[in-house]
C-alpha positions in Angstrom: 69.8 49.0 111.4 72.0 52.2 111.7 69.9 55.3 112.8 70.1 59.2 111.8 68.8 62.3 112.6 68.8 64.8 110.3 68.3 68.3 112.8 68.2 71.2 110.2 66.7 71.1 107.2 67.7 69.1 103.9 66.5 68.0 100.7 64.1 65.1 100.7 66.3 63.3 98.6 68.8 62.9 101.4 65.9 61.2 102.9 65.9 58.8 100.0 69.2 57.8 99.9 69.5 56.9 103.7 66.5 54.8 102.9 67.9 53.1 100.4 71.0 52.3 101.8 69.3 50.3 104.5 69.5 53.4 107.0 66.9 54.3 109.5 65.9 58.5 109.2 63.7 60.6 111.8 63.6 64.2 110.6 63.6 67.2 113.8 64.8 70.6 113.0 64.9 73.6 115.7 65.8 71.8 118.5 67.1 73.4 121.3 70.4 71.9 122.8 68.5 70.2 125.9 65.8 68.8 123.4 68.8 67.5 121.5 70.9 66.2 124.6 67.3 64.2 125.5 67.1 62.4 122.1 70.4 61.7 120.2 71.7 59.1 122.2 69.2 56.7 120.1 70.7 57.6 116.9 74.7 56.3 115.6 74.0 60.2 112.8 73.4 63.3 112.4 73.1 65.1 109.6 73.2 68.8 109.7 73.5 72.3 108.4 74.2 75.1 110.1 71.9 76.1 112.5 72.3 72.9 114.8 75.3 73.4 117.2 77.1 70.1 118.0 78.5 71.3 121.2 80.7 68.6 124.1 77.6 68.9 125.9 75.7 67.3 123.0 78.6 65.0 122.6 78.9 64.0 125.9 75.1 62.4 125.5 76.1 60.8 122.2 76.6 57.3 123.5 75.6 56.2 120.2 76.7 58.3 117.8 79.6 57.5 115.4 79.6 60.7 112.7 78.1 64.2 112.0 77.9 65.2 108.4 77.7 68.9 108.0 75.8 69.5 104.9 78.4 72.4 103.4 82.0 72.8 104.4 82.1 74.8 107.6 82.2 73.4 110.8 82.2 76.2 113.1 79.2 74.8 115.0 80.6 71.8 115.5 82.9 71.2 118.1 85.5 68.8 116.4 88.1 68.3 119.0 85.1 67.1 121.5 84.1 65.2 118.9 87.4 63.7 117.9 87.8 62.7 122.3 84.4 61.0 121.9 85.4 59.0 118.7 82.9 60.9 116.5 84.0 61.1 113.0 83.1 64.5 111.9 82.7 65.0 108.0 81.7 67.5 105.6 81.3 68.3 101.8 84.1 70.6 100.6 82.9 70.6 96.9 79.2 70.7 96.8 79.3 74.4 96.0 82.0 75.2 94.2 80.1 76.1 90.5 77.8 78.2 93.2 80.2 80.1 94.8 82.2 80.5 91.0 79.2 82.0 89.9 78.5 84.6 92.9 81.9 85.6 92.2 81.5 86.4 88.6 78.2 87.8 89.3 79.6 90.3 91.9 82.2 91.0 89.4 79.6 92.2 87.1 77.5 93.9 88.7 80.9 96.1 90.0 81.8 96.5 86.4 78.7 98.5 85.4 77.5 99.5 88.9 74.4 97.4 88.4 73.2 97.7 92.1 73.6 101.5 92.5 72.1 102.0 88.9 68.7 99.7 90.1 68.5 101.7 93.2 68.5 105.2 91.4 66.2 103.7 88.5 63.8 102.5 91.9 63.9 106.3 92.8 62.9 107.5 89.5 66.2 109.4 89.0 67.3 108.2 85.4 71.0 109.1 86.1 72.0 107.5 82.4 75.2 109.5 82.4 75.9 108.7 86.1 76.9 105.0 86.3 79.3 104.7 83.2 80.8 101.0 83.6 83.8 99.1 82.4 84.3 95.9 80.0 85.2 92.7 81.3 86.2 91.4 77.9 90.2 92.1 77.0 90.5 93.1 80.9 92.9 91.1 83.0 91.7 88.7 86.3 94.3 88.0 88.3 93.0 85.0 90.8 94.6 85.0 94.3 94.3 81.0 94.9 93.6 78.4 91.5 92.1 75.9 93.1 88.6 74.1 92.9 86.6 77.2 92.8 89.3 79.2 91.3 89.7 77.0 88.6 85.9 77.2 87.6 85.9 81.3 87.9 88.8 81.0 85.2 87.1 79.1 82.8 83.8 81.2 83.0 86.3 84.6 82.7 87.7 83.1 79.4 84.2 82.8 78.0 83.9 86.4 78.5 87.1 87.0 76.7 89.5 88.1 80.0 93.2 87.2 80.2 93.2 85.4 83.4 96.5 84.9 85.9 96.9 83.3 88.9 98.9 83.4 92.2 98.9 80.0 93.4 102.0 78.6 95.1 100.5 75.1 94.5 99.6 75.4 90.8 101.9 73.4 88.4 103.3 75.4 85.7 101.8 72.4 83.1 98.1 72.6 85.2 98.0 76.1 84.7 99.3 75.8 80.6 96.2 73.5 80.4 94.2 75.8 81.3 95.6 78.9 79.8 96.2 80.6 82.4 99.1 83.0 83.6 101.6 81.5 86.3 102.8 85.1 88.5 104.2 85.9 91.5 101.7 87.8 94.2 103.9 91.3 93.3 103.3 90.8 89.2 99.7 89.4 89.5 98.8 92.6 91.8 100.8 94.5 89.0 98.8 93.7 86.1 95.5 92.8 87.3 92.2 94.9 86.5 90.3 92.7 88.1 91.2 90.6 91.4 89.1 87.5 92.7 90.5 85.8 95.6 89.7 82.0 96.1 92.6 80.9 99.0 91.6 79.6 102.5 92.5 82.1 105.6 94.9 80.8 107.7 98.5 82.7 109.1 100.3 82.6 105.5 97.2 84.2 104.0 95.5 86.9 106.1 95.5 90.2 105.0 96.8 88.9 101.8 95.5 92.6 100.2 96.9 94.9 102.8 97.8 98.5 101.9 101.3 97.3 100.8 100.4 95.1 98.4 97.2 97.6 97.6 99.8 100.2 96.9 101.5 97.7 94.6 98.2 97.4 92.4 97.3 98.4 88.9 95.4 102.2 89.7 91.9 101.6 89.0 91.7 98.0 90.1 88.4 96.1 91.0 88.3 93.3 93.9 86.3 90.7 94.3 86.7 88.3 97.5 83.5 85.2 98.3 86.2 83.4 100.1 86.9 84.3 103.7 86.9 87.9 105.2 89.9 88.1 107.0 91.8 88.0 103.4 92.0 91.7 103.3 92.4 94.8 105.9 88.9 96.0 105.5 90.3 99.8 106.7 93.3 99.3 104.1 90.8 98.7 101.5 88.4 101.6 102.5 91.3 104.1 101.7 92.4 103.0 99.1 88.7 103.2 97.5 88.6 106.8 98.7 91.8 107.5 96.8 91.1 105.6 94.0 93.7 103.4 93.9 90.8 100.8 94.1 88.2 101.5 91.6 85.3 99.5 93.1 85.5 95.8 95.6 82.5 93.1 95.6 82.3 91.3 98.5 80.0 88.7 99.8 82.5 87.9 103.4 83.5 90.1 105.6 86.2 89.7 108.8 83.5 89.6 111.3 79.6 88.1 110.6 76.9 88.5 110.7 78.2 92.1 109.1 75.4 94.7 111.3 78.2 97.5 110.5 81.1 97.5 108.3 83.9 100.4 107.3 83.1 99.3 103.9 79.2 99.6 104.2 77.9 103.2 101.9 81.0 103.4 100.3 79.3 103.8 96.5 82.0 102.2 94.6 81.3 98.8 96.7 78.6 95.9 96.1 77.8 93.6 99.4 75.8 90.7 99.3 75.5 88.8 103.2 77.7 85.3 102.5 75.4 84.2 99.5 78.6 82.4 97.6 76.9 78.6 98.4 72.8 79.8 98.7 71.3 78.2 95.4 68.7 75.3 94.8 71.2 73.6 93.4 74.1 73.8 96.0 72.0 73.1 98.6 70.9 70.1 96.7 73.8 68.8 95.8 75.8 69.0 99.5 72.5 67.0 101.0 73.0 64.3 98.5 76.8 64.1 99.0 76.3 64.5 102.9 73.4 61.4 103.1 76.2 59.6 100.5 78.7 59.5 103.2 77.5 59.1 106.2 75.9 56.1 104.7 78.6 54.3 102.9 80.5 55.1 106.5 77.4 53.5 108.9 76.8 50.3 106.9 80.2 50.0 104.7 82.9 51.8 106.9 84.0 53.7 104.2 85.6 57.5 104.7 84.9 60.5 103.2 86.0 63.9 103.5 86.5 63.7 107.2 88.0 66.3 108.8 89.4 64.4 112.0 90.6 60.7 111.4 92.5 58.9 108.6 91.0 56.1 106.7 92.1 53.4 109.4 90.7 50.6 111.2 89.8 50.8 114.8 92.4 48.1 115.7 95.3 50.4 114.1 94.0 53.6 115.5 96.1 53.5 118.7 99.3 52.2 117.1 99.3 54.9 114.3 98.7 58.0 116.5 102.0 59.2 117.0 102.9 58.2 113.3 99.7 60.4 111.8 101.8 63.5 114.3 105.2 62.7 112.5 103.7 62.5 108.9 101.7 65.1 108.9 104.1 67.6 110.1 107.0 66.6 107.6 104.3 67.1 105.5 103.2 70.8 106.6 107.0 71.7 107.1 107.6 70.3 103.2 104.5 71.8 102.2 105.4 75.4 103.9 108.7 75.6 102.1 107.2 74.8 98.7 107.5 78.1 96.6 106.8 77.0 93.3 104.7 74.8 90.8 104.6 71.2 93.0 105.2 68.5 90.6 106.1 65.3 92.8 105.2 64.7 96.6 107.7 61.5 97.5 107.0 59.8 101.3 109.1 57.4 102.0 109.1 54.8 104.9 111.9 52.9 106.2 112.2 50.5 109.6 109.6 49.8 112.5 107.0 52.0 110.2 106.8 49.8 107.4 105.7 47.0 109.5 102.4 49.2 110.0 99.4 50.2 107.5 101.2 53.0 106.0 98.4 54.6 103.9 96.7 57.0 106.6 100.2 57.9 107.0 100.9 58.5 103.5 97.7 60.5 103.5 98.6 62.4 106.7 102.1 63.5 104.8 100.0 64.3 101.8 97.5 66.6 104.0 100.3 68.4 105.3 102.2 69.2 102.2 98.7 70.4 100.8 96.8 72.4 103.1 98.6 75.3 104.1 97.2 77.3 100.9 94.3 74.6 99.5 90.9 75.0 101.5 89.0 71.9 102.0 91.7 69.5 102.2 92.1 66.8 104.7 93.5 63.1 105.1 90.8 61.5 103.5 90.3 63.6 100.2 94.2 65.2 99.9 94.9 62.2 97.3 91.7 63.3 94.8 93.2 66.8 95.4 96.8 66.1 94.1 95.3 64.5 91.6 93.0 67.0 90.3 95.9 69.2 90.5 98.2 67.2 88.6 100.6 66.2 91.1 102.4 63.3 90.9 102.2 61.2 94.6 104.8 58.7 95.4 105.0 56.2 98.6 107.9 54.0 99.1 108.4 51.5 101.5 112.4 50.9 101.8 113.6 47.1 103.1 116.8 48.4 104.3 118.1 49.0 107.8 117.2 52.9 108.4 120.0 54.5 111.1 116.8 55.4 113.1 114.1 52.5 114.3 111.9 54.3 112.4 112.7 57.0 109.5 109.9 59.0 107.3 111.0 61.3 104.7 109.1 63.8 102.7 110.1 65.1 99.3 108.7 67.7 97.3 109.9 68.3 93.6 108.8 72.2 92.3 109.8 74.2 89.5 112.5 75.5 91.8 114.1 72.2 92.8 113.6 69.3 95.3 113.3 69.7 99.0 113.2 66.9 101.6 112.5 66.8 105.1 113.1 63.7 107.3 111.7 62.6 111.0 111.5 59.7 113.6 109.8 59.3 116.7 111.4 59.4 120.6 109.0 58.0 122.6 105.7 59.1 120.9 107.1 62.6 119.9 107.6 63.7 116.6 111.4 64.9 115.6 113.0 65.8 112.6 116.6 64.4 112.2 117.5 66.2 108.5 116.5 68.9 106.1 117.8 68.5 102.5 120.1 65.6 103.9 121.9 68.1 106.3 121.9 66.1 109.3 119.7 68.0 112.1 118.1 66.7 115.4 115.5 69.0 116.2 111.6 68.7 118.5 108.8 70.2 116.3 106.9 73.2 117.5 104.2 75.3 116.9 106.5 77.7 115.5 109.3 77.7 114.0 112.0 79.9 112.0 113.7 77.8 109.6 117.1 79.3 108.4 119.7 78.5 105.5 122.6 79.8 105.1 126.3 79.6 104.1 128.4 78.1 106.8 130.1 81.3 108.2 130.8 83.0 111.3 127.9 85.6 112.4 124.4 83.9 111.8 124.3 82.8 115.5 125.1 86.8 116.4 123.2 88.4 114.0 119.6 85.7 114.5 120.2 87.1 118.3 120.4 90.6 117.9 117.5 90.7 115.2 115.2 88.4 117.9 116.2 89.7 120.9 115.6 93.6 119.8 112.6 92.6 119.1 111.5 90.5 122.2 111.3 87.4 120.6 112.2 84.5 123.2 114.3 81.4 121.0 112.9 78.3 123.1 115.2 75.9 121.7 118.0 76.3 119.0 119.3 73.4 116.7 122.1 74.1 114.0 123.0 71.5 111.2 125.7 71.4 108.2 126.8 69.2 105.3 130.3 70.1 105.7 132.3 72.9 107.3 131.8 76.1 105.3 129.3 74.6 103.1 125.7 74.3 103.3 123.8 74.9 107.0 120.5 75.0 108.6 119.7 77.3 111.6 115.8 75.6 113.1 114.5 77.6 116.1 111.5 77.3 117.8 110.0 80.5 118.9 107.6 81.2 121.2 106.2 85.0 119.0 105.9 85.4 115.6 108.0 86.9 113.6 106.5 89.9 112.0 107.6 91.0 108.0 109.9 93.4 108.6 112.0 91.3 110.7 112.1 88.4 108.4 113.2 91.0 105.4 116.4 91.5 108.1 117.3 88.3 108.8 117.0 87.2 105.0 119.6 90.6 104.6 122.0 88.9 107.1 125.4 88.1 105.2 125.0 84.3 104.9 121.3 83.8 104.6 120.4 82.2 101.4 116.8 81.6 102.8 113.9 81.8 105.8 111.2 80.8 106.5 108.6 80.9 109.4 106.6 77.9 110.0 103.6 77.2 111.6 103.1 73.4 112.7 99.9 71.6 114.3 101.1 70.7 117.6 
C-alpha cells in the first residue's frame, strides 16, 4: 500500500480521500529538515504547503519517494531540478484559487475606489473626516486587464456585474474568446490609454517584468488606479511611487510586492495606496479546495499512474522516458520559439511529425510543443495540463503524424494560425541536440540557444552591416550567426544567438534598419 506524509498542515478531507483511495497517511507538520531527512525514506508522498522545504538534501534521503504535491501553485520551496535528477515527479494545483485570488483583486479594487482602509483608520481615531475621503464609481469606469487568463477571466465577469467596460491585453486571447465574453481585444498602448482601472493577472517572466514601467505609466489615462495580486516584479515599484506623487496614478492596490516578505517598501505610507501581505489565495475555501485537488492527484498517480499538473515530466511511461528526452528538448522549444512570435489572437496550434519520430509515443511530445507555444504569457501551464488550457481558451490543437519520407530522419514542425496570419517553425535532432532547419519554410540550419535574436527582413544588401554596428556598439557578443532565404531578393531570416540581451531601445533600431520587416528576441529553455 502506497504511503504519504502530509508535512504542513491540510484539510482533513485530504486525509479522507488518500484513505479511500487505498493510500496509507501519517500526518507531521514542523519538522525540521534533519527530522525529515530521518523519516521520509518510508514514505513513496508528500504532500505539502509552504512551510516544508523539499531541499536535494531531503531528496537525496528519498529512496522511496515518487511525487510531492504542493498544495497551491508555488514551488519555490521545492527544489524541482533535484527532484527531477532523483525521478520525483513534482506536482501542484494551478487552479485551486483562482475565484480567491479574483475576488482579492476586486476587493482591493474597491476598497481603492472609496479609500475604505484610510477612511476606517480615521473613523478608529475618532476623526470623522466625511469630506476627506471622497471616492470614485466603479460602475461605467473602464478595467483594462493586463493578462485574460484563468483568473483574469473570472475578475472580468465579476467587473461586468458591477457595470465596468472591461478590456484586455492578452496576446493569447482569441478575438471570438474574448467576443464571448464581452470583452475588449487592445493593444498594451490602447489598453494603458483608456483604462481607469488596471488589474494585472500575467505570470512574470523576461517578456513581462516591469510591464508598468514609467513609459508605459506615462502612456496612461491621468487619474488611473492599479491593481496587481499577481507577481511583484510586474511593475517598477519606484516608477510607480512617482507617478502616485504626481498624480498621474490616482491610487495602486497591491497584495505582491518585488521582494517578500515586504518589512519596507517605497510604496509603504504613500496614502493613495492599499497593501494587503500576499492574501490573493488565503480563504477557507481555497485552502480547501487545493487540499482536495492535491490528495486527488497524488493519489490517482500512486495507485493508477495517472498525471496531473506536473511541473517536471510529460505523461509517459518509464520505458519511453529515456528514448523521448531529446524529443520533449526539440518539441518544446519549437513550441516556445512559435509561441514567442505569436502576436495576436491564437486560433490553431498545428504539430506535425514526420520520420523516425512517428515511430515513437508522440503525445508527451505533442504536449511538450503545446507547453511551449503556451507558456511564455499563461501562468500555470505545463505539459500535463497545456491541452485543458487551449481548450478553455478556445484554441484549436492539431497533431499530425505524416507517412511520408521527411528530407531529415526526423522532422517536427510547429504551426501557429493568429489573427495576423500563420507562422511555422521546423526542427530535427543531430545527435541528441535540438536544431531548427526552417522558419516559415525559409530553409535555415540553426543550434537553439538560450537567446536568441530572430530577424526578418527583405533580402538586400546592409542587414549583415547594420545587425553589427547596432550589437557591436553596444557590447553585445553574436555567438553564432545563421542566415536563410526563399529566393534571392525575396524573403530572409537573420537567427543569432547572443550571449546579452538586447535591451528596448536597441531592438526599436534594428527594427528601423532599411530591410527589417520584423524582430524579435527570444528566450529558449536550454
Amino acid at each position: 500500500m502506497p504511503r504519504v506524509l502530509i508535512s504542513d498542515k491540510l484539510s482533513p478531507q485530504a486525509v479522507d480521500i488518500f484513505k479511500a483511495r487505498g493510500v496509507e497517511v501519517d500526518i507531521k507538520t514542523g519538522l525540521s529538515e534533519d527530522e525529515l531527512i530521518a523519516i521520509i525514506p518510508q514514505y513513496d508522498g508528500l504532500a505539502i504547503r509552504s512551510a516544508t522545504k523539499v531541499t536535494p538534501l531531503v531528496l537525496a534521503a528519498a529512496s522511496n519517494l515518487k511525487v510531492v504535491g504542493r498544495a497551491g501553485i508555488g514551488v519555490d520551496n521545492v527544489d524541482v531540478k533535484a527532484a527531477t535528477a532523483h525521478g520525483v515527479v513534482v506536482m501542484n494545483t494551478p487552479f485551486g484559487n483562482s475565484i480567491t485570488t479574483a475576488e482579492h483583486a476586486l476587493a482591493l479594487m474597491m476598497a481603492m475606489a472609496r479609500q475604505i482602509p484610510q477612511a476606517n483608520a480615521s473613523t478608529h481615531a475618532g476623526a470623522w473626516e466625511k469630506n476627506k475621503f471622497m471616492g470614485v464609481e466603479m460602475a461605467g469606469k473602464t478595467l483594462g486587464l493586463i493578462g485574460c487568463g484563468n483568473i483574469g477571466s473570472i475578475v472580468a465577469d465579476r467587473a461586468q456585474g458591477l457595470k465596468m467596460k472591461v478590456v484586455a491585453y492578452d496576446p493569447f486571447l482569441s478575438a471570438e474568446r474574448a467576443a464571448s465574453m464581452n470583452i475588449t481585444k487592445l493593444e498594451l498602448d490602447d489598453l494603458l490609454a483608456r483604462a481607469d482601472f488596471i488589474s494585472l493577472h500575467t505570470p512574470l517572466n523576461d517578456s513581462t517584468r516591469n510591464i508598468l514601467n514609467a513609459t508605459s505609466l506615462g502612456k496612461c489615462k491621468k487619474g488611473v488606479r492599479i491593481v496587481n495580486c499577481a507577481r511583484g516584479g510586474l511593475i517598477d515599484e519606484a516608477a510607480l511611487k512617482a507617478a502616485l506623487e504626481s498624480g498621474q496614478v490616482a491610487g495602486a492596490a497591491l497584495d505582491v510586492f518585488e521582494e517578500e516578505p515586504a518589512k519596507t517598501n517605497p510604496l509603504f505610507g504613500l496614502e493613495n495606496v492599499v497593501c494587503t501581505p500576499h492574501l490573493g489565495a488565503s480563504t477557507n475555501e481555497a485552502q480547501e479546495n487545493v487540499a482536495i485537488q492535491v490528495a486527488e492527484q497524488m493519489a490517482e498517480y500512486l495507485t493508477v499512474g495517472t498525471v496531473t499538473n506536473a511541473l517536471n515530466m510529460p505523461s509517459v511511461s518509464a520505458e519511453d522516458a529515456v528514448r523521448l528526452k531529446p524529443y520533449v528538448a526539440l518539441s518544446q522549444q519549437l513550441g516556445s520559439f512559435a509561441g514567442q512570435m505569436a502576436s495576436a489572437g491564437l486560433k490553431l496550434i498545428t504539430i506535425e511529425f514526420e520520420g523516425k519520430v512517428t515511430e515513437l509515443n508522440t503525445k508527451p511530445l505533442a504536449a511538450a510543443a503545446l507547453h511551449g507555444v503556451l507558456a511564455p504569457l499563461m501562468e500555470g501551464v505545463n505539459m500535463v495540463n497545456a491541452p485543458m488550457v487551449a481548450k478553455e481558451r478556445n484554441i484549436e490543437v492539431s497533431e499530425v503524424r505524416h507517412e511520408r519520407t521527411a528530407h531529415y530522419k526526423t522532422l517536427m514542425r510547429v504551426s501557429l494560425k493568429t489573427d495576423a496570419g500563420v507562422f511555422s517553425v521546423s526542427g530535427t535532432l543531430f545527435g541528441d541536440k535540438p536544431r531548427l532547419v526552417a522558419v516559415n519554410d525559409i530553409p535555415l540550419e540553426a543550434a537553439l540557444g538560450a537567446r536568441m535574436l530572430y530577424v526578418n527582413n527583405e533580402d538586400k544588401p546592409g542587414l549583415i552591416g547594420g545587425l553589427g554596428n547596432i550589437l557591436g556598439d553596444a557590447g553585445i557578443n553574436i555567438a553564432n550567426f545563421h542566415l536563410g532565404r526563399n529566393a534571392e531578393k525575396g524573403d530572409a531570416v537573420a537567427l543569432l544567438e547572443l550571449d546579452d540581451e538586447v535591451s528596448p531601445k536597441q531592438l526599436d533600431a534594428i527594427a528601423k534598419l532599411p530591410s527589417v520587416k520584423q524582430v524579435k528576441q527570444l528566450l529558449l529553455a536550454a
